[in-house]
C-alpha positions as CSV (number, residue, x, y, z in Angstrom):
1,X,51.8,-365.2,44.2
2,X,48.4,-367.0,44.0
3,X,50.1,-370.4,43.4
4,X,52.5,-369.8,46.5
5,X,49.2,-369.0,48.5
6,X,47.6,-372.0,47.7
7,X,50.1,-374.3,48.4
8,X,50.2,-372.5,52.1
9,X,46.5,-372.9,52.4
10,X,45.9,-369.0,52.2
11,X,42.9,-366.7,51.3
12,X,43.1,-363.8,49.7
13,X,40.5,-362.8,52.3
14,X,43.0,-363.6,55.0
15,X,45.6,-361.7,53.9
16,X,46.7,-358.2,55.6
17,X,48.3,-355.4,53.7
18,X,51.8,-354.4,55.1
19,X,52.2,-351.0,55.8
20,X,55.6,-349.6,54.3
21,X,57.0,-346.9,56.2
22,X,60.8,-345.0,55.2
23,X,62.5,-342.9,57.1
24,X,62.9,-339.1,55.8
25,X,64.7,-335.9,57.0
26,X,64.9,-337.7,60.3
27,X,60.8,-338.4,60.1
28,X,59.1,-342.1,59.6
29,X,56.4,-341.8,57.4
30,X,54.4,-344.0,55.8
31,X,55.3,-344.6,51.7
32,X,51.8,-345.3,50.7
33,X,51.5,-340.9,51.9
34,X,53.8,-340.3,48.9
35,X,53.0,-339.0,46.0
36,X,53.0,-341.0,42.9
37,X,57.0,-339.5,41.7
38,X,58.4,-339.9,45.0
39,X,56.9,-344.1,45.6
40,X,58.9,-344.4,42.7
41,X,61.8,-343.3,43.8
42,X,61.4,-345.7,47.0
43,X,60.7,-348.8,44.4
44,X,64.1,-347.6,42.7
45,X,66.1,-347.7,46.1
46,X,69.0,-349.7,46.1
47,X,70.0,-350.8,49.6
48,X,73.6,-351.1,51.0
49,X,74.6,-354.0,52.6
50,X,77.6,-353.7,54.5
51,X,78.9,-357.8,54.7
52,X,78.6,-358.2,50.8
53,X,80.7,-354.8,50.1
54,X,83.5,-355.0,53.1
55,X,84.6,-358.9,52.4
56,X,83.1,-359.8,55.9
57,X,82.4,-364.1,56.0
């Protein structure tokens, strides 16, 4: 990550953290509110996608 910031011309310093949020029981909330059992779960999502599955081009 520090290499691929570098060659960009990036600081740390001017970097700003991206806020995660997941949708659940019809809510958005924010994934950094989990607890520590249920980010895991988030990190272990697999997402569907539709075009690879159906044979769409």
């Amino acid at each position: 990550m520090e290499n691929e910031l570098q060659k960009y011309g990036i600081k740390n310093s001017d970097r700003t953290k991206c806020e995660v949020w997941t949708r659940v029981m019809g809510y958005h909330r924010p994934v950094d509110s989990f607890n520590i059992g249920k980010q895991g779960e988030v990190m272990e999502r697999k997402y569907f996608d539709e075009k690879k599955c159906c044979g769409h081009k």
